[in-house]
C-alpha positions in Angstrom: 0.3 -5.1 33.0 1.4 -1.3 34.6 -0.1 0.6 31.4 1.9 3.5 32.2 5.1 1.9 32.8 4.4 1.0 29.2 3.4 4.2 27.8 6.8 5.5 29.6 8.5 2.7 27.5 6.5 3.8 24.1 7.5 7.2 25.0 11.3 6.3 25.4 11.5 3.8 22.4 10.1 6.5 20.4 12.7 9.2 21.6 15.8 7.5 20.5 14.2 7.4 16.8 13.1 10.6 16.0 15.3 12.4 13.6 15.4 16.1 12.2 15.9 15.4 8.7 12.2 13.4 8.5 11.8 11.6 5.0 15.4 13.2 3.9 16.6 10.5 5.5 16.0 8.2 2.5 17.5 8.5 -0.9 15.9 8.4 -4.2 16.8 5.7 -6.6 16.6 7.7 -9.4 18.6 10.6 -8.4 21.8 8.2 -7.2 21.4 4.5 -7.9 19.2 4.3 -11.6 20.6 1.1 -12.0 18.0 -0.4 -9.1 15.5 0.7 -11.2 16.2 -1.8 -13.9 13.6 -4.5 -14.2 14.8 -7.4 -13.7 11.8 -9.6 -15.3 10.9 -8.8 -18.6 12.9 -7.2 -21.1 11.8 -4.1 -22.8 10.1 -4.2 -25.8 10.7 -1.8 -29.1 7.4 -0.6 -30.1 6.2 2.3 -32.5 5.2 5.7 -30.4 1.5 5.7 -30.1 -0.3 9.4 -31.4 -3.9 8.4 -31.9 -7.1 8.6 -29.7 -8.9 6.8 -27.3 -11.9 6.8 -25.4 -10.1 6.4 -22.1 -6.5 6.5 -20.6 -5.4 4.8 -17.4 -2.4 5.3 -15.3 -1.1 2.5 -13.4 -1.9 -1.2 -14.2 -1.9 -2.6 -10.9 -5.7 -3.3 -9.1 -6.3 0.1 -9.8 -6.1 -0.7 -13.3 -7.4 -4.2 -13.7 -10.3 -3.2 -11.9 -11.1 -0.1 -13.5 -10.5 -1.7 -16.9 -12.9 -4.6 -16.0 -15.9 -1.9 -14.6 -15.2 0.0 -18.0 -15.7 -3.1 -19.6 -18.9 -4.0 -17.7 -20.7 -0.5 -18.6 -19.8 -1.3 -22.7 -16.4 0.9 -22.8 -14.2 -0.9 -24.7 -11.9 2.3 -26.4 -9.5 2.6 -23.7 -5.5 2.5 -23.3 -3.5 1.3 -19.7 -0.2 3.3 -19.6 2.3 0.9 -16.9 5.7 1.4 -16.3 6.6 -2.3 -15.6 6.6 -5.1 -18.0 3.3 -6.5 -17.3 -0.1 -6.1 -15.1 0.3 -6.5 -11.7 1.7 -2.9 -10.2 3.5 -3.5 -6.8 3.1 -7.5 -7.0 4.8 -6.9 -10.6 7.7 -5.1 -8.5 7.9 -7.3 -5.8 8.9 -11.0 -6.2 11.4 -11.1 -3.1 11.1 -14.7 -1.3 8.4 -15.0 0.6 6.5 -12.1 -0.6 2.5 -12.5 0.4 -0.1 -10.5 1.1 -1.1 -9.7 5.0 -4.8 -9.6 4.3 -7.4 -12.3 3.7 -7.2 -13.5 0.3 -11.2 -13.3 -0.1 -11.3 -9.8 0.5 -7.7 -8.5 -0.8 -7.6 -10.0 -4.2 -10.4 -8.7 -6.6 -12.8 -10.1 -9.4 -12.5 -13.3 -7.6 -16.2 -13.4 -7.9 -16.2 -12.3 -11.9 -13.2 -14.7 -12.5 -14.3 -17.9 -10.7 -11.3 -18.0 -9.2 -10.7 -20.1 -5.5 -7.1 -18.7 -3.7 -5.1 -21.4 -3.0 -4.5 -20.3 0.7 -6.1 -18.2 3.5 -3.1 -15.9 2.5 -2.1 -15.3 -0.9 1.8 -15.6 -2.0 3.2 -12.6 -4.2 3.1 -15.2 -7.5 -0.5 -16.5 -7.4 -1.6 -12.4 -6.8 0.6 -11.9 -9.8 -1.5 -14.8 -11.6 -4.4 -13.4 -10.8 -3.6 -9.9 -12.1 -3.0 -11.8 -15.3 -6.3 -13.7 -15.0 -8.4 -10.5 -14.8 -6.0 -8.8 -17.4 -6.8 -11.8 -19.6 -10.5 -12.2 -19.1 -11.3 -8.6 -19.7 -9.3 -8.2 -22.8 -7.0 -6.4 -21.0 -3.5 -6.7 -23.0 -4.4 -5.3 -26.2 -5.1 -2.1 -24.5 -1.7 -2.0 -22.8 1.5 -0.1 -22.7 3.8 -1.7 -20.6 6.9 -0.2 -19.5 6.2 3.2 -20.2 5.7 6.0 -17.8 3.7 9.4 -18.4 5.8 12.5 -18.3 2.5 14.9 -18.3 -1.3 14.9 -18.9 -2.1 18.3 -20.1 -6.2 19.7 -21.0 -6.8 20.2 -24.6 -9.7 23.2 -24.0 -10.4 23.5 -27.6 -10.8 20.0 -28.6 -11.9 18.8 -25.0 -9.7 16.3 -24.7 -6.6 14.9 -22.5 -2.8 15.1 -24.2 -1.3 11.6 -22.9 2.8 11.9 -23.3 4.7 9.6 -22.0 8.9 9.0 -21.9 8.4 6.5 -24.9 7.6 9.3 -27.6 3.5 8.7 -27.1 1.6 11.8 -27.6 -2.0 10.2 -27.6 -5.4 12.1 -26.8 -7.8 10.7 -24.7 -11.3 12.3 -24.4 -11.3 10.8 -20.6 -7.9 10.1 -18.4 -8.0 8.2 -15.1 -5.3 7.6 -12.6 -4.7 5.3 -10.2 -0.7 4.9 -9.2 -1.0 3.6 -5.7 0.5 5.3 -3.5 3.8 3.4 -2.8 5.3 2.3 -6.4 8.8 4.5 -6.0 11.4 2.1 -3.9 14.0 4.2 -1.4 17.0 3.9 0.1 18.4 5.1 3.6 20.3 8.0 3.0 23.2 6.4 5.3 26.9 7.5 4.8 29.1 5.7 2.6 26.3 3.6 0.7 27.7 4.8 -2.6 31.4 3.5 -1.7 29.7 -0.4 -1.1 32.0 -2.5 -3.5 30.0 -5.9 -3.0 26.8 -6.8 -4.6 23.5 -4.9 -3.6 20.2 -4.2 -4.8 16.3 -3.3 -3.5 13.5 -5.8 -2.6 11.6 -4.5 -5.1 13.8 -6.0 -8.2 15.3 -8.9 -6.4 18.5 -10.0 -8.3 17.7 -13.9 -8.5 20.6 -13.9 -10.9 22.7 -13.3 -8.2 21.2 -15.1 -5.3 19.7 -18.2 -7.2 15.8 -19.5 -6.4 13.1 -17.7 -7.8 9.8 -16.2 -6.1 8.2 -19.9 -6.0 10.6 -20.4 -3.3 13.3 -22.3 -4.8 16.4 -22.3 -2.8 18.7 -19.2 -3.2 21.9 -21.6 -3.5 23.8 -18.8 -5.1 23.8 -17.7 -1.0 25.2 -20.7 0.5 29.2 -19.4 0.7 28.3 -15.7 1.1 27.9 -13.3 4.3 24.9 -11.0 3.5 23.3 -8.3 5.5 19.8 -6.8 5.3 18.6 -3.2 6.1 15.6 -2.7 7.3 13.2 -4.9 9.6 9.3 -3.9 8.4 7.1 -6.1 6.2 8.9 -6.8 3.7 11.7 -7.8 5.7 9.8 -10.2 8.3 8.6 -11.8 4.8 11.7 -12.8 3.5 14.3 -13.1 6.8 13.5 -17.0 6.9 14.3 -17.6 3.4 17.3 -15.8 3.7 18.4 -16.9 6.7 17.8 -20.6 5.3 20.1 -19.7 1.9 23.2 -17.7 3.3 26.8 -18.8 4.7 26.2 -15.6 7.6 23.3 -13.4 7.5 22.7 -9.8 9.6 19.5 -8.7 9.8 20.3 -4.5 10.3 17.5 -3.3 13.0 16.5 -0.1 13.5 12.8 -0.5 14.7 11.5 -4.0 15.3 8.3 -4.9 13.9 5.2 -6.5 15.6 4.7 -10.1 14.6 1.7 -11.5 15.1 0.5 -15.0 14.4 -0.3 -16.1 10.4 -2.0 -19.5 10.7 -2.0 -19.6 7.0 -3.6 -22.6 6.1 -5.1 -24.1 2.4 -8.0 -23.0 0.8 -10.9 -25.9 1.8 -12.9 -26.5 -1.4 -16.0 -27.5 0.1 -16.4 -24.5 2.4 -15.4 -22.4 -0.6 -18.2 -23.3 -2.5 -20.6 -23.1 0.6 -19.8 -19.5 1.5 -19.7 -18.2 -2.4 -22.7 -20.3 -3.9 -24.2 -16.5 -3.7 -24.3 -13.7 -5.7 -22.5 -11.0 -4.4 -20.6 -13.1 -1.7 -17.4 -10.6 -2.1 -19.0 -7.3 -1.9 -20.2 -8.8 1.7 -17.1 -10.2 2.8 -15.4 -7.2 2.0 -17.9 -5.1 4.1 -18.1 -7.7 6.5 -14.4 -6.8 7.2 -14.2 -3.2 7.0 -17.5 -2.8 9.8 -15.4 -5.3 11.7 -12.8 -3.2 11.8 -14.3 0.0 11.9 -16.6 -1.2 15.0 -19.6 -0.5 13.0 -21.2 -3.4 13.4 -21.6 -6.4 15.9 -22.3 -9.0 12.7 -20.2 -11.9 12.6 -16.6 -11.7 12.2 -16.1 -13.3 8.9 -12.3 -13.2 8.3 -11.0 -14.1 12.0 -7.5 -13.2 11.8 -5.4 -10.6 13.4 -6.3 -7.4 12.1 -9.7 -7.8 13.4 -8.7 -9.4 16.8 -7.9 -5.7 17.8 -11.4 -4.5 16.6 -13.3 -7.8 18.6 -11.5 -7.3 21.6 -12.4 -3.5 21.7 -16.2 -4.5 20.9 -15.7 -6.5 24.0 -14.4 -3.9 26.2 -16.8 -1.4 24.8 -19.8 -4.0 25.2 -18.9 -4.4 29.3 -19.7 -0.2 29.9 -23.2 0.8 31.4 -25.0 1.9 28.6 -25.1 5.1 29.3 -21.1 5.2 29.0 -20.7 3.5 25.7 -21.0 6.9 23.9 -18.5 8.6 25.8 -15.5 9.1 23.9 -13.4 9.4 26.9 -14.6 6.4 27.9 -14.1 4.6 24.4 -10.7 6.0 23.5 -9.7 4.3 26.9 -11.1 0.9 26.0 -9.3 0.9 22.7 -6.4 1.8 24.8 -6.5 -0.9 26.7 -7.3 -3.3 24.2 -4.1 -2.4 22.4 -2.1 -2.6 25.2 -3.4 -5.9 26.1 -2.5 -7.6 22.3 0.7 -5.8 22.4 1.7 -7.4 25.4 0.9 -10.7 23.9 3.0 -10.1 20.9 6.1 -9.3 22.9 4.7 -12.6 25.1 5.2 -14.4 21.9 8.7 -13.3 20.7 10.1 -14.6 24.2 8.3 -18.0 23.8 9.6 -18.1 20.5 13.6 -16.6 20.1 15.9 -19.1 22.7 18.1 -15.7 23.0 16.9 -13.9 25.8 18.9 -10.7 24.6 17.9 -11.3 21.1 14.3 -11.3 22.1 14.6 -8.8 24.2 15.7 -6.6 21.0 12.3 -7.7 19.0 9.9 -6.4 20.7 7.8 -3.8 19.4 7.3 -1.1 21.9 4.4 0.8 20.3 0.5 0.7 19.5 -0.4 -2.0 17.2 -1.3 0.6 14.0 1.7 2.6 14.4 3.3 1.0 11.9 2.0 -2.1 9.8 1.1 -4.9 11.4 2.5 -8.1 10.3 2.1 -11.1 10.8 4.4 -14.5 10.2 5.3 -17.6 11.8 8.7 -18.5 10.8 10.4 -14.6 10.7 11.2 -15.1 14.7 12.0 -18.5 14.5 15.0 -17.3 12.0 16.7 -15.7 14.6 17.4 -19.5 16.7 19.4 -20.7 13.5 23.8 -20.2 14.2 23.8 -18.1 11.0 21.6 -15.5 11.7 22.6 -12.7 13.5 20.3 -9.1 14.5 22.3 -6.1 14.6 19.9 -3.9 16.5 21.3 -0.4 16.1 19.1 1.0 19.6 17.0 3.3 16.9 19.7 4.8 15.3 20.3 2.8 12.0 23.5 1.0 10.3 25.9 4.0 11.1 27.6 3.8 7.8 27.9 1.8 5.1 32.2 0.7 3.6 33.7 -0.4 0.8 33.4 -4.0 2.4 30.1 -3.6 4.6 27.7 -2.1 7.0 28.8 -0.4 10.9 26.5 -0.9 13.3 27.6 0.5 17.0 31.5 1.1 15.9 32.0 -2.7 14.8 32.6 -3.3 10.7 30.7 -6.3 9.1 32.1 -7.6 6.1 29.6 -8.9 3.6 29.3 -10.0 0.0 25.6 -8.6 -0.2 23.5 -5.9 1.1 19.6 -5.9 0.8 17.9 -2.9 0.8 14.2 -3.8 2.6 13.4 -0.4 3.4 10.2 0.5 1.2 8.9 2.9 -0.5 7.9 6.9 -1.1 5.4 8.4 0.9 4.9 11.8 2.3 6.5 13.2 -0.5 6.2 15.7 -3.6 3.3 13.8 -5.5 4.1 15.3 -9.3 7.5 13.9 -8.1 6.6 10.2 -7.3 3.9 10.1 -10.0 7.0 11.2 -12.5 4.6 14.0 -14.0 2.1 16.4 -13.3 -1.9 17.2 -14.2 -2.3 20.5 -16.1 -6.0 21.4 -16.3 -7.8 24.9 -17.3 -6.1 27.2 -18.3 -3.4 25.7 -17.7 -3.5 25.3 -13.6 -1.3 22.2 -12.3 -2.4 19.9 -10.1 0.4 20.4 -8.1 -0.6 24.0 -7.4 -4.0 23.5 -6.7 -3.2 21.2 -4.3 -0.5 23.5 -2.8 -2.4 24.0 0.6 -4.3 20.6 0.3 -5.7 17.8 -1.6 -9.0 19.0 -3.1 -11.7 16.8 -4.4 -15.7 15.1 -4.6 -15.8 12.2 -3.4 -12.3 11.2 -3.8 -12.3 10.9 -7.4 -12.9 14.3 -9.2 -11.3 18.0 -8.9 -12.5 21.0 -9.9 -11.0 22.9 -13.1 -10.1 19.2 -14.3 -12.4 17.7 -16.4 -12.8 14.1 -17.5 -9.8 13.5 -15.1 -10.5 10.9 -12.0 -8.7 9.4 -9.4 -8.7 5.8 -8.0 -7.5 6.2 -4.3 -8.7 6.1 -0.8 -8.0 9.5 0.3 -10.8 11.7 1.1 -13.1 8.6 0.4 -13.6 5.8 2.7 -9.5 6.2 3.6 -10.2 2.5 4.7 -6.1 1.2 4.5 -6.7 -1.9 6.3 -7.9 -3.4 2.8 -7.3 -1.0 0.1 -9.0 -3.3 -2.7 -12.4 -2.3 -1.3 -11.5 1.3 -1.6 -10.5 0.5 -5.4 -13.5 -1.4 -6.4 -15.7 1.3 -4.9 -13.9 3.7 -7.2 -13.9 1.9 -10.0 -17.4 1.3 -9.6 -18.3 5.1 -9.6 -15.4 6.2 -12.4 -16.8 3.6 -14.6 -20.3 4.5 -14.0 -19.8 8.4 -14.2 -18.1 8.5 -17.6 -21.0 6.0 -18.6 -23.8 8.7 -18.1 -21.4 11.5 -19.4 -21.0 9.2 -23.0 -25.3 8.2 -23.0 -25.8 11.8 -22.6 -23.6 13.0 -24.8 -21.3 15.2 -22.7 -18.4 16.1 -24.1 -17.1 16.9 -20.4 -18.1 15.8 -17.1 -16.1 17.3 -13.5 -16.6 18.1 -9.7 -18.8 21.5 -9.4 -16.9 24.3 -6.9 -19.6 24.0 -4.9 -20.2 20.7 -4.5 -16.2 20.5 -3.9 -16.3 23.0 -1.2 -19.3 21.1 0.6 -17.5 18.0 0.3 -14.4 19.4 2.0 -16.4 21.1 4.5 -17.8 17.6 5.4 -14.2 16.0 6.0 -13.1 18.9 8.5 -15.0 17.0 10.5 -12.7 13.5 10.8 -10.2 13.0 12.7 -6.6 12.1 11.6 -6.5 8.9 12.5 -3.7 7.4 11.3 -1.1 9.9 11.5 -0.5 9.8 15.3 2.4 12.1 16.0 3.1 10.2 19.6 3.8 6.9 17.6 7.3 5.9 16.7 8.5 7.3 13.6 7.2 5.7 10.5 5.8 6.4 6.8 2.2 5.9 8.7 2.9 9.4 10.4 5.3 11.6 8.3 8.5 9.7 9.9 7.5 11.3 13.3 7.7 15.0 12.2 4.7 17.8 12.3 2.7 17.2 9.4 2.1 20.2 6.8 -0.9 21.9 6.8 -1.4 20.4 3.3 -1.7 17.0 5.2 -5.0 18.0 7.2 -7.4 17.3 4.3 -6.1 13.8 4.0 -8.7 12.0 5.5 -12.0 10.1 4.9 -15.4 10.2 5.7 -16.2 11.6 9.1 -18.6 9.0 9.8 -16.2 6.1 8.8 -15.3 4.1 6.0 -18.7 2.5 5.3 -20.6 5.3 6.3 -18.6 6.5 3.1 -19.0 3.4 1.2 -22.6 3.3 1.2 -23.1 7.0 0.7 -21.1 6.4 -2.8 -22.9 3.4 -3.7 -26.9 5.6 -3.3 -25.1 8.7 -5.2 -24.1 6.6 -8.4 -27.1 4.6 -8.3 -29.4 7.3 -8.5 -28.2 8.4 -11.5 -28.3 12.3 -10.8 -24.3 11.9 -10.0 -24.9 15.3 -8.1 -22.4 18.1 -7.9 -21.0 17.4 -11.3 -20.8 19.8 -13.7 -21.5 18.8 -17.5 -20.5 20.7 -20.7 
């Protein structure tokens, strides 16, 4: 391998996608096609507008929720209300119920409760309906729909200073109080379109990933077959997870398919394979068996630890390779970062080459494997892994339009242009995500007004402020449930909303035994938190990589972007530091009132 003729090639691939107009590009839904917005599974319910009082409010009923309303549970809070804006539990496994939808990480670490629940996954890799089933599990066990309103979305939370409590209103007429509110949205919940020309003038049928027309296509997310496809030409845009997760069930259902390319993703091997009930049992006879998977994972992948790689699957082949590299230094050299960062480089170099290996052992088109490849660093964009998406592209009826990094040029009355050349379709798929990177008030659909009135929006102006991840200054009884300026462990997310559940749950605990009518981060203990993240590094938002939501679509990041990181020391340096500050009890650097 001539590692710099491959950085050249990085360099080049990431050239011919860079564009001006960063996350311009893409369109909002609501601003220009509402109509994707519908959902498509449950039918809204009439309901009387709620103007009472609870305990606690929650925003978002995906894991953030479920968990949060399970720990709340746990510590004897039972008074609390989930506002969601779909039809049920579940948050972006609601949403999305394309074909084919799974999750990438280990089901024993990824889906949570498993342990509270009883429940075994069914696979290695869970599929988007048994994640869904287990959101409904949790919800069900804990209580959970009693306390629900489902498709409704908060339009502001706003401090009540003389009665010391939370105004909850909401785009269903709700004006509830709420002596505590929590929120926990997840950071990509608002779908996008590609701003490309002409994509209002489409007269075929279209819609997003994220409310799959099943109607239209036939099948449902069990994988039935999508007969509605057989007789018509469809084209999809876009090419990152979601796309390599449904490409083979597409490309099995339609007449002609076009899979639009702009960046190709990297594929590693699945191996899914059944749940074995036997070893299940073994490995979670003990108490507390998830909590060590879970960390088990993130020091694997964190390189915190040499302890036994418990998961074994891709995302921690990168980690075990560099342990390897890093273990064959003198000793004196393992400490160098010079010396590290170079081992990691090499490490990633070495498993890309393999996944490009793969697409050419796997795609009988030279030219079309040729156009697969990924020509970047492994976490430059999500890694994915499959083993039928490149096999899709050997069936007659598939076809990759690889647009060289540009995109679809423009989008007809009949179909998409890719490189001057119309192709006439019935359908076109939007697979290209969701918001990130911009205007959070604007994604969350409303803003948090505090003391004296001071938004959110504006105190965050030149940066996210908080302790520990979970309160701000100036806004009492308010928490977060997020990674950011926490353990900012992406890899799994889950562990990062446990851990935050855990210490919300906790918190609002002592507040209510002590009798507190209000509980928040002090200034101080604010500013000392901050001043401990300015010393992490930015790890995941690599301005060299090719443009992508994981680094602001390849522009400069604002300056409001520099406090988005976690713990200096790592994620589990972070992890355990939370777990010793709520355990004591003291829950320093919170002032009480």
């Amino acid at each position: 391998m001539d590692i710099n003729a491959t950085k050249a090639k990085y360099a080049e691939e990431r050239q011919k996608r860079l564009r001006p107009d960063g996350n311009a590009q893409y369109i909002r839904l609501a601003d220009n096609f509402e109509r994707y917005l519908d959902d498509p599974y449950v039918q809204v319910q009439p309901r009387e507008a709620k103007t009472d009082h609870v305990d606690v409010a929650f925003v978002g009923g995906g894991f953030a929720g479920l968990v949060t309303g399970a720990r709340l549970a746990e510590q004897g809070i039972s008074d609390y209300r989930i506002v969601e804006k779909g039809g049920d539990f579940g948050g972006t496994w609601y949403w999305n119920r394309y074909p084919g939808a799974m999750c990438d990480t280990a089901s024993m670490i990824y889906m949570p409760l498993l342990e509270e629940t009883g429940y075994m996954p069914r696979e290695k890799y869970a599929r988007a309906p048994e994640i869904l089933e287990h959101c409904r599990r949790i919800a069900n066990q804990y209580k959970l729909y009693d306390k629900a309103l489902f498709h409704t979305c908060v339009t502001e939370l706003r401090w009540q200073e003389d009665s010391a409590v939370w105004l909850v209103e909401t785009d269903r007429g709700d004006a509830f109080t709420a002596q505590f509110v929590i929120v926990g949205t997840g950071p990509l919940h608002v779908p996008k379109l590609p701003g490309i020309p002409g994509i209002e003038t489409f007269k075929g049928h279209s819609f997003h990933t994220s409310r799959w027309d099943y109607n239209y296509t036939g099948g449902d997310a069990g994988g039935a077959p999508m007969e509605g496809l057989a007789d018509k030409k469809v084209a999809l845009i876009g090419t990152g997870a979601t796309a390599v997760q449904c490409v083979p069930h597409l490309a099995a259902a339609c007449e002609k398919f076009y899979v639009c390319q702009r960046t190709p993703s990297s594929v590693d091997v699945r191996s899914n394979t059944p749940m074995d009930t036997d070893w299940y049992r073994e490995e979670t006879k003990d108490p507390g068996w998830q909590q060590r998977w879970m960390e088990n994972f993130t020091r694997t992948m964190t390189g915190t630890s040499n302890d036994v790689d418990l998961v074994q699957d891709g995302w921690t082949d990168l980690a075990r390779r560099f342990r390897s590299k890093l273990s064959r230094l003198p000793p004196q050299e393992r400490g160098d970062i010079v010396k590290m960062m170079a081992a990691y480089e090499e490490s990633d170099f070495e498993k890309m080459d393999e996944i490009r290996a793969r697409v050419d052992e796997v795609v009988s088109d030279a030219e079309t494997a040729d156009k697969l490849k990924a020509w970047y660093r492994q976490l430059c964009k999500r890694p994915c892994f499959h083993d039928e998406y490149l096999q899709s592209f050997n069936r007659p009826s598939t076809e990759l339009l690889d647009t060289n990094g540009k995109g679809v040029e423009r989008i007809t009355e009949k179909g998409v242009v890719v490189d001057g050349v119309e192709y006439s379709v019935d359908c076109i798929v939007y697979a290209t995500g969701f918001e990130i990177g911009t205007d959070l008030a604007e994604r969350a659909g409303f803003d948090t007004i505090g003391r004296g009135g001071l938004k959110l929006s504006e105190y965050w102006e030149k940066g996210m402020r908080t302790l520990h991840g979970v309160s701000v200054h100036n806004f009492p009884n308010a928490f977060r449930v997020q990674f950011t300026q926490g353990a900012n462990f992406i890899a799994n997310v889950p562990h990062n909303i446990v851990e935050s559940a855990r210490t919300i749950a906790m918190v609002i605990k002592y507040a209510r035994s002590k009798g507190y009518q209000t509980i928040e981060a002090s200034r101080d203990a604010e500013d000392a938190w901050l001043e401990l993240l300015s010393g992490s590094v930015q790890m995941i938002a690599d301005p060299s990589c090719t443009p992508g939501y994981y680094n602001n679509e390849g522009q400069p990041l604002p300056e409001s972007a520099a406090a988005n990181v976690g713990h200096p020391a790592g994620a589990m340096a972070y992890f355990q530091f939370i777990d010793e500050w709520r355990e004591s009890g003291k829950f320093e650097g919170m002032d009480v009132g």
